[in-house]
C-alpha positions as CSV (number, residue, x, y, z in Angstrom):
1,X,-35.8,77.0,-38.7
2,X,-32.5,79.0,-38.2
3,X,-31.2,79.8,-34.7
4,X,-30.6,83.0,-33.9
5,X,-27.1,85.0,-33.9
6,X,-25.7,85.9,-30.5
7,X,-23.8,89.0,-30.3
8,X,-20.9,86.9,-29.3
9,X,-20.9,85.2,-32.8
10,X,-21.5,88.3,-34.5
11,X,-18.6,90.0,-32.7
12,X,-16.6,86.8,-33.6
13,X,-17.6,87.0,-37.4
14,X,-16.4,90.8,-37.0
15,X,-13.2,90.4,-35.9
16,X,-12.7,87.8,-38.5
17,X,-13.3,89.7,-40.8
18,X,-10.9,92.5,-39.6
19,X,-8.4,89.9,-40.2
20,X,-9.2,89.5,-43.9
21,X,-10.6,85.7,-43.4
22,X,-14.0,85.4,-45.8
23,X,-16.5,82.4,-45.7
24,X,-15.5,81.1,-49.4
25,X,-11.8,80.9,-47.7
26,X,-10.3,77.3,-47.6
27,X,-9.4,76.7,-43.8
28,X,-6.0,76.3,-44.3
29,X,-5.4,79.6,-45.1
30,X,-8.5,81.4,-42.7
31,X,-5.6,79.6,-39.9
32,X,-2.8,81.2,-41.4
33,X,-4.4,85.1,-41.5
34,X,-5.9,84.5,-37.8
35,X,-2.1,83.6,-36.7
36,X,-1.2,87.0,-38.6
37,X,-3.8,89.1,-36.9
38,X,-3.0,87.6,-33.5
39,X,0.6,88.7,-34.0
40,X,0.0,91.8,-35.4
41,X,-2.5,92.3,-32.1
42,X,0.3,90.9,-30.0
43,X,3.0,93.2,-31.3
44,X,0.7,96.5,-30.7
45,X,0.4,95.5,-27.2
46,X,4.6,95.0,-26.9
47,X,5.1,98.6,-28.4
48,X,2.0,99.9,-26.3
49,X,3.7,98.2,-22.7
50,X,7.7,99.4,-24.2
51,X,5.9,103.1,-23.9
52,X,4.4,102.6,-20.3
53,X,7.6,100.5,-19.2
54,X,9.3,104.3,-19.8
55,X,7.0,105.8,-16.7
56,X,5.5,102.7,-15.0
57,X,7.0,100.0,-12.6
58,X,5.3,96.4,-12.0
59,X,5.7,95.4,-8.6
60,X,7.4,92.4,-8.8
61,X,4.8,89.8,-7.1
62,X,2.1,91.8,-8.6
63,X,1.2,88.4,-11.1
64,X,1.6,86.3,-8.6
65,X,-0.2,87.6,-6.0
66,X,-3.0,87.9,-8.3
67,X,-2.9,84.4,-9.7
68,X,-2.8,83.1,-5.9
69,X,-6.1,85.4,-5.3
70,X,-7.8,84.3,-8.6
71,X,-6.4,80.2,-7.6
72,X,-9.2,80.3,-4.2
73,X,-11.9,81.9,-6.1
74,X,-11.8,78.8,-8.4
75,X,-11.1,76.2,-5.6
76,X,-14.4,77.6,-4.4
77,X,-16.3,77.8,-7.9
78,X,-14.9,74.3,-8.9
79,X,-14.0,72.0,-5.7
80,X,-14.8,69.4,-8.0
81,X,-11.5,70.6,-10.0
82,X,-9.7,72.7,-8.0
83,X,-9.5,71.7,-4.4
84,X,-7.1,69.0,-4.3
85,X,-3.0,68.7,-3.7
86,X,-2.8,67.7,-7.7
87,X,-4.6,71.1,-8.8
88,X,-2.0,73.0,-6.1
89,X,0.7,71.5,-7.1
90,X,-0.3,72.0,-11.2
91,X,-0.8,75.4,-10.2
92,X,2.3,75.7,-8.3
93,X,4.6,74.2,-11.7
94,X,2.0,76.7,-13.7
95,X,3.8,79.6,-11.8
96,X,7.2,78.4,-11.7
97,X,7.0,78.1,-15.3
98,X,5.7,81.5,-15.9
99,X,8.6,82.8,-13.4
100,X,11.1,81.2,-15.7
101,X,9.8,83.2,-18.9
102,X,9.4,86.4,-17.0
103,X,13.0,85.8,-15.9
104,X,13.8,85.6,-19.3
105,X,12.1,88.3,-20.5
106,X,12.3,91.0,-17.7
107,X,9.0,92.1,-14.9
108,X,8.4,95.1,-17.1
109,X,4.9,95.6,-19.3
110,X,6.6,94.5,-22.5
111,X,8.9,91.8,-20.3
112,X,5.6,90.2,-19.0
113,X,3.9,90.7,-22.8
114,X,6.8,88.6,-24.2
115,X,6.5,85.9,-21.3
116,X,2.8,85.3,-21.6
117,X,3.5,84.7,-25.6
118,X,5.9,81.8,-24.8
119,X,3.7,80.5,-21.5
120,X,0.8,80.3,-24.3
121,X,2.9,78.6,-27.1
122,X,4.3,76.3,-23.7
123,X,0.4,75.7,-22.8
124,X,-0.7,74.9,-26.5
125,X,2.1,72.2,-26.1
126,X,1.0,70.8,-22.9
127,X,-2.4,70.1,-24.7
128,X,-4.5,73.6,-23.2
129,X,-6.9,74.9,-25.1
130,X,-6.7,78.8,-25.1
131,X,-9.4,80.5,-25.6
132,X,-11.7,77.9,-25.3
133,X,-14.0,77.2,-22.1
134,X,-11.2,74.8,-20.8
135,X,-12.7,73.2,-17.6
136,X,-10.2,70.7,-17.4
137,X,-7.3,71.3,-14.0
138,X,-5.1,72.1,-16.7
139,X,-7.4,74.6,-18.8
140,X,-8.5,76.3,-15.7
141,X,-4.7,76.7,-14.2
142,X,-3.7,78.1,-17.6
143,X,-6.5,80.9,-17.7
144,X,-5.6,81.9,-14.6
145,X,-1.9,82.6,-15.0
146,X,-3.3,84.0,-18.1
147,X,-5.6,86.3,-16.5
148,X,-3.7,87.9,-13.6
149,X,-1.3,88.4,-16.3
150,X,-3.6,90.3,-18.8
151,X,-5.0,92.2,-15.7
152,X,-1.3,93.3,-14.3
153,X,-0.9,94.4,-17.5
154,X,-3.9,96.2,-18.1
155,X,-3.3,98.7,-14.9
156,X,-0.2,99.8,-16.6
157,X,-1.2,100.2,-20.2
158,X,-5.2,100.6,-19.9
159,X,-5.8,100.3,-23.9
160,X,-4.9,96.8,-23.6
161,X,-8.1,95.9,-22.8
162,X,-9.7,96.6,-26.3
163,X,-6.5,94.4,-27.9
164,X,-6.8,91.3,-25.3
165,X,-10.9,91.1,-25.8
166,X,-9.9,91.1,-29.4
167,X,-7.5,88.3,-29.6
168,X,-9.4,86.4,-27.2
169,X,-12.4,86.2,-30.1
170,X,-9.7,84.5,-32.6
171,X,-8.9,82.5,-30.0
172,X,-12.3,81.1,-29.3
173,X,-12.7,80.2,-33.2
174,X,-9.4,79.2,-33.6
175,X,-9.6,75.5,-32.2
176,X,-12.7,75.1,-34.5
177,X,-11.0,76.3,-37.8
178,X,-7.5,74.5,-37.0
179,X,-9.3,71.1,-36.7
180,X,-11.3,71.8,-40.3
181,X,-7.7,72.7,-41.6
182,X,-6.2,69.5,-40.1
183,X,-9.2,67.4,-42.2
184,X,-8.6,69.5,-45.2
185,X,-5.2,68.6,-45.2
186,X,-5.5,64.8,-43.9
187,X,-8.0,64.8,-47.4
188,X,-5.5,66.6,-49.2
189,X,-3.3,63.9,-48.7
190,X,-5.9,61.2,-49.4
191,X,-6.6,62.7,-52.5
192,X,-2.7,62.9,-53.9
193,X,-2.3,59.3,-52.7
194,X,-5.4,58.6,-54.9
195,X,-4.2,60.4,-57.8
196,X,-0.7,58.8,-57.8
197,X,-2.1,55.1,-57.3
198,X,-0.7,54.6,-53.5
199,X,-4.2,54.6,-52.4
């Protein structure tokens, strides 16, 4: 009695395969080549947004006006999670954050490329799950810095929608094939401890 394959999964396996992982690979290394696709994605989409930044000016609130817009729409989707002074101020810190890394990096296409990488390598450390249906304050803060982002982008370099829907597949799986990598490895371990009479 097999269940049925969603085009979601089949899209998934896809884009898996595109980035050379195969089902008889150990997870360890299926990690390691979706980490190389995503930055090989991620550094098409910085030479795609240097080429627009030549002809195309971001308004400099553009982000933030849009993660302000996209913060109300989820205090009214989740009151449960969003309408309180903890989920303001989270968002709030979210921004700031963001700010700091664009600062860094410059408000242009490839400035705001480059400061979304570290705000996701900064939100993977605070314990966010990207890519995953994150409900959580935290998650759902994170997607939408994330989003108004991607979308700010996508007005000035329009291809990058194609790029983003693709790394966001690797992202979904990711999580799942990280924790099977972190049990190969934990057994890995077992087994050397075994072999060398520690166990």
């Amino acid at each position: 009695n097999r269940q049925l394959v969603t085009q979601e999964q089949l899209d998934v396996v896809d884009e898996l395969k595109k980035a050379g992982v195969t089902g008889s690979m150990n997870p360890i290394t299926a990690n390691l080549q979706i980490n190389k696709q995503l930055d090989t994605l991620e550094d098409v989409l910085i030479k795609m947004s240097r080429a627009s930044d030549a002809f195309i000016q971001i308004q400099p609130n553009a982000v933030l006006n849009r993660a302000k817009q996209k913060f109300s729409t989820a205090v009214q989707e989740l009151p449960g999670t969003m309408a309180n002074k903890q989920s303001t101020r989270l968002i709030n810190e979210y921004i700031t954050q963001f700010q700091a890394f664009v600062k860094k990096h410059g408000n242009t296409a490839e400035g705001l490329r480059e400061a979304r990488k570290d705000f996701d390598y900064w939100l993977e450390k605070q314990g966010v799950h990207l890519g995953e249906a994150d409900l959580t304050m935290r998650g759902q803060a994170g997607r939408i810095i994330r989003e108004s982002v991607n979308e700010t982008i996508a007005e000035v370099v329009p291809e990058s929608d194609e790029l983003l829907s693709r790394m966001n597949k690797l992202l979904k799986i990711k999580p799942t094939v990280v924790e099977k990598a972190r049990k190969t490895s934990t057994n890995a371990v077992g087994r050397y401890l075994q072999w060398s009479g520690f166990d």
